[in-house]
N, C-alpha and C positions, 0 to 999 in steps of 0.2 A: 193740494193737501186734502188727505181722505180727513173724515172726522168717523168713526165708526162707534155705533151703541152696543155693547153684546148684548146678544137676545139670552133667556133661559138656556133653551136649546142647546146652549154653546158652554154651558159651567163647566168649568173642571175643564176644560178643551187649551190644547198645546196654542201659545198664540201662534205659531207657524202654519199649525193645523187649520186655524183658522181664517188665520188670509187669504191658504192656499183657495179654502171653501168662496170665501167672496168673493176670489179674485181670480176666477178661471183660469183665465188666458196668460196667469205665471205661474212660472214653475215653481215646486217649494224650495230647491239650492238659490232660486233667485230670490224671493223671498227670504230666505235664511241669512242673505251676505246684506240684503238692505237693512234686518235688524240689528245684525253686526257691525254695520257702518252707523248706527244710531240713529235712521231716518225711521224708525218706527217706538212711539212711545205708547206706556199704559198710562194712564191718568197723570200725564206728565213727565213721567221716568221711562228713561231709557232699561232694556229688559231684555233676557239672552228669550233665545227661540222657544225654547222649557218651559218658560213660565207660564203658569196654570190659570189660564182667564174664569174669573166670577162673572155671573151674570150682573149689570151695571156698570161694568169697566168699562172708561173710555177709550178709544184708540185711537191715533193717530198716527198717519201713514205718510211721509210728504215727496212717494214717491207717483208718479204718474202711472197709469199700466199701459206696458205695451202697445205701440200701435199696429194695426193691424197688415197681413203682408201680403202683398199682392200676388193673388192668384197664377198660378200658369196652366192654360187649357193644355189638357192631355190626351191626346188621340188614342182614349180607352173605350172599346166597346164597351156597347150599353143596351141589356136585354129590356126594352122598350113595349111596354103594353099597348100604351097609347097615346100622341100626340095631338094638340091641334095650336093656335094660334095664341091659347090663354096658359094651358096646361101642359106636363109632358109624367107619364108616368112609368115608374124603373120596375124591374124585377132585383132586388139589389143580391147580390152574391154572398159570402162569409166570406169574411176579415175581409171589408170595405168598410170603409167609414165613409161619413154622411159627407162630413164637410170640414176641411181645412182646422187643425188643433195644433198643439205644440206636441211634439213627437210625429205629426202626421198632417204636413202641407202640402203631399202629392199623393196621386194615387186615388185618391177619395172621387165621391160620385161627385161632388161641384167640380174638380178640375177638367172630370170628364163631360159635364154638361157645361161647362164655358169653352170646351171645342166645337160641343153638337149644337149648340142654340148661339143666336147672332144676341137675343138680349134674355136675362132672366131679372124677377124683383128685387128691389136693393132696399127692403125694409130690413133684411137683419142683417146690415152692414157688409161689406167686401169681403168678410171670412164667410159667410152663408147664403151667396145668393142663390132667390128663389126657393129658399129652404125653408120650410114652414112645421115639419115636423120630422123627427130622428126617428129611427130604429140600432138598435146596438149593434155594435161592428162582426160577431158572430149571431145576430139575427136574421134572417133572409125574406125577402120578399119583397110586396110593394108599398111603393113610397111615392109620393108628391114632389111634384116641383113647380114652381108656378112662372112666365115670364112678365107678367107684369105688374103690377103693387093693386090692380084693381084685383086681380084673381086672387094676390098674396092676403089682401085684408078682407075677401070672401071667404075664403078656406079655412083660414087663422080665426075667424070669428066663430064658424063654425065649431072648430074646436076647442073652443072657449067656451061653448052652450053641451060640447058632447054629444051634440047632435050626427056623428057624423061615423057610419059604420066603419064597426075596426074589430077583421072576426081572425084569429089566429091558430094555425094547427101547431100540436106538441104531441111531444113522446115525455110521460111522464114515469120515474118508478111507482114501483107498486101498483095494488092493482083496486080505484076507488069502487067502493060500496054500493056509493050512489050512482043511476044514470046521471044525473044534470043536480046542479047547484051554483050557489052563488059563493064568493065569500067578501065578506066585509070588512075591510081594517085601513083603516089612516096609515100613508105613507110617508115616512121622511127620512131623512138623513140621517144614517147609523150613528148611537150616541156615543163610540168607542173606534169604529176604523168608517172613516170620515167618505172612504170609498166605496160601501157599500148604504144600498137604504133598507129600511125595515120596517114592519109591521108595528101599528097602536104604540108610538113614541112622540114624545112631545112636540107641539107644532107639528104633527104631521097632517095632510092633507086627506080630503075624503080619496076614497078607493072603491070600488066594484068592479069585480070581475064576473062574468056569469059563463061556465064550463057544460059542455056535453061529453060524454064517452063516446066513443065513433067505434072504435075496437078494443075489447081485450087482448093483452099479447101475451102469452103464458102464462098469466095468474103474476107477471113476474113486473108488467110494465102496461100503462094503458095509453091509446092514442084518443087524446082528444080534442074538442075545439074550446076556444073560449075566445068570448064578445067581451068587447071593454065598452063599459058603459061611463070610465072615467081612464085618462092616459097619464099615468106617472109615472115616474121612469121607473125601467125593471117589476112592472107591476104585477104582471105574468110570474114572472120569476118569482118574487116574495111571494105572491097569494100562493104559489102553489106548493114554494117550501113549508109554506107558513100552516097547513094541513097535514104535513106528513108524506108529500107526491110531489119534490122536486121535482126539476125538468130533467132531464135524460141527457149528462154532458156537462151540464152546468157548475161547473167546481168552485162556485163563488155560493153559492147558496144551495148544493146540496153537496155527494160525498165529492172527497176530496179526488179519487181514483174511479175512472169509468172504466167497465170492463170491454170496449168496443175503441175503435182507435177515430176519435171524433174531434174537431175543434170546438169546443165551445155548446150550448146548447142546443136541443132541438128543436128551434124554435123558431116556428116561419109565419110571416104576414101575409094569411092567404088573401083577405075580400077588403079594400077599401069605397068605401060610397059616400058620397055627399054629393047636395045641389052646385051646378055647373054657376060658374059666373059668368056666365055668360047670356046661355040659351035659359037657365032658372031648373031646367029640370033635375030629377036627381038621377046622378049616373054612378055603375059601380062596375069595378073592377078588379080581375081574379090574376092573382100570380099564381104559377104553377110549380106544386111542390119542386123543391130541388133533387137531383139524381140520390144523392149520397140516402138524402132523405125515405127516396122510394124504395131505396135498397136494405134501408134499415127497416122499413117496415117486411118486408118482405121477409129477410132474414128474421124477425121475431114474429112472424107468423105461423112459420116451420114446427 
C-alpha cells in the first residue's frame, strides 16, 4: 500500500498524471486500468483517472510497482575514452539511452556495458548499473560509469556537492549580445505537460548555468559552451530557451520546425572532471564533438 501526500506543486494535476510522476517505472495505461479497477483512492473514494488533485489530498495506491527486469548484455560497440579497474568512460552516441526504461530495455549503454565489464555498481538497483549520472537520449558525449559501489558513492558524492566539471558544447539560435554569462532560475517540473521542466516554478530546484560564445555563425545562430555549476535535468535546454537562444534542434523547448534535417538537439558533453576514487587526484576527460556535429558547424560558417 502506497500512502501518498500531494505536495502544492501537484494542484490542479490529473491524478493519473500524477502517479505517472511518482511512479516512473509505470506506464500511464497501466496506471489508468489500476484506477479503473479501484485500487487507487483519494481521501478514501474510489475516482476516475480525471480527477483534479488539490494540494492536501490523500492518496492511496495498493498496487506494488513493477519489479525490475533483468538486463541482457548486448554486443554493442562502445566509443570508450577511458577505462581502468574503478571506472570506464563512454562517448555516448544520439538516440542511445542511458539505461534500461519502459519503452527501452535493449539497446541502451548499460546493456552494452554488461557485455564489456565482468562487474559494474549495483547502488541503483538492476535497471542502472554503474550508472551514476544521465545525459538525454539525443544528447551526445561523455558519460560515467563506475564498476564498483566504492567508485559509485565517490563520484555520486561528488555530484552532490557540484564539485565536479561538466562543460557542454551547443549550437544555439540567434545571435547572444553578450560574450559569457550566467543564468539563474530554479528548475522543476512543468506545472501543465508533466513531461517537460521549467524555469522559477514552484518547488523548483536551484540552477546555474554559466555560457561562453566560442563562434558567431551568421548573425543567425551562435556556438557556445557552457559549464554547469548545478545538473538538473534538461538544464541547458530550459536556461537557454529561457533567454531567448534555444538550442538548435530542440523541438521540446524551442521552435517546433528546424530548418536543417537533425535529430534532436545540439547538444554535446564535451569535458567531464572530477577526483579519481582511487589514486585521489583529479582527472578529466574530453569527448570529441560528433561528425553530424562538425558538419553543422561548418556548413554555418560558410
Amino acid at each position: 500500500m502506497h500512502d501518498i501526500q500531494v505536495e502544492n506543486e501537484f494542484d490542479n494535476c490529473r491524478l493519473d498524471r500524477f502517479l505517472t510522476e511518482k511512479f516512473k517505472d509505470m506506464s500511464r495505461s497501466f496506471i489508468q486500468k489500476q484506477i479503473k479497477d479501484g485500487l487507487v483512492k483519494v481521501n478514501g473514494k474510489a475516482v476516475k483517472s480525471s480527477y483534479k488533485l488539490q494540494s492536501g489530498d490523500n492518496v492511496q495506491m495498493s498496487i506494488c510497482e513493477p519489479k525490475d527486469t533483468a538486463i541482457v548484455p548486448e554486443n554493442i560497440p562502445l566509443d570508450i575514452i577511458y577505462e581502468d579497474s574503478d571506472i570506464i568512460l563512454i562517448n555516448k552516441p544520439k538516440q542511445m539511452v542511458v539505461h534500461p526504461a519502459p519503452g527501452h530495455y535493449s539497446g541502451t549503454i548499460v546493456n552494452a556495458l554488461m557485455y564489456h565489464c565482468y562487474d559494474l555498481s549495483g547502488i541503483n538497483g538492476e535497471l542502472r548499473p554503474g550508472i551514476v549520472h544521465r545525459i538525454d537520449q539525443d544528447t551526445t558525449g561523455v558519460i560515467v560509469a563506475c564498476k564498483n559501489d566504492k567508485a559509485h558513492r565517490c563520484i555520486a558524492e561528488q555530484l552532490k556537492e557540484h564539485s565536479i566539471t561538466r562543460t557542454y558544447h551547443a549550437i544555439v539560435c540567434g545571435h547572444l549580445k553578450q560574450a559569457e554569462g550566467t543564468i539563474e532560475g530554479d528548475i522543476g517540473r512543468h506545472p501543465v505537460d508533466r513531461k517537460k521542466m521549467a524555469i522559477n516554478v514552484k518547488n523548483g530546484k536551484k540552477a546555474v548555468t554559466h555560457y561562453k560564445v566560442l563562434d558567431t555563425l551568421n548573425n543567425k545562430y551562435t556556438y557556445i559552451e557552457c559549464k554547469l555549476e548545478t545538473g538538473r535535468t534538461h538544464q541547458i535546454r530550459v536556461h537557454m530557451a529561457s533567454i531567448g537562444h534555444p538550442i538548435l534542434g530542440d523541438t521540446v523547448y524551442g521552435p517546433a520546425k528546424c530548418p536543417f534535417k537533425l535529430t534532436g538537439q545540439t547538444l554535446h558533453a564535451k569535458t567531464l572532471g572530477f577526483i579519481h576514487p582511487t589514486t585521489g587526484q583529479y582527472v578529466e576527460f574530453d569527448a570529441e564533438l560528433p561528425t553530424y556535429f562538425k558538419e553543422l558547424l561548418n556548413k554555418l560558417r560558410k
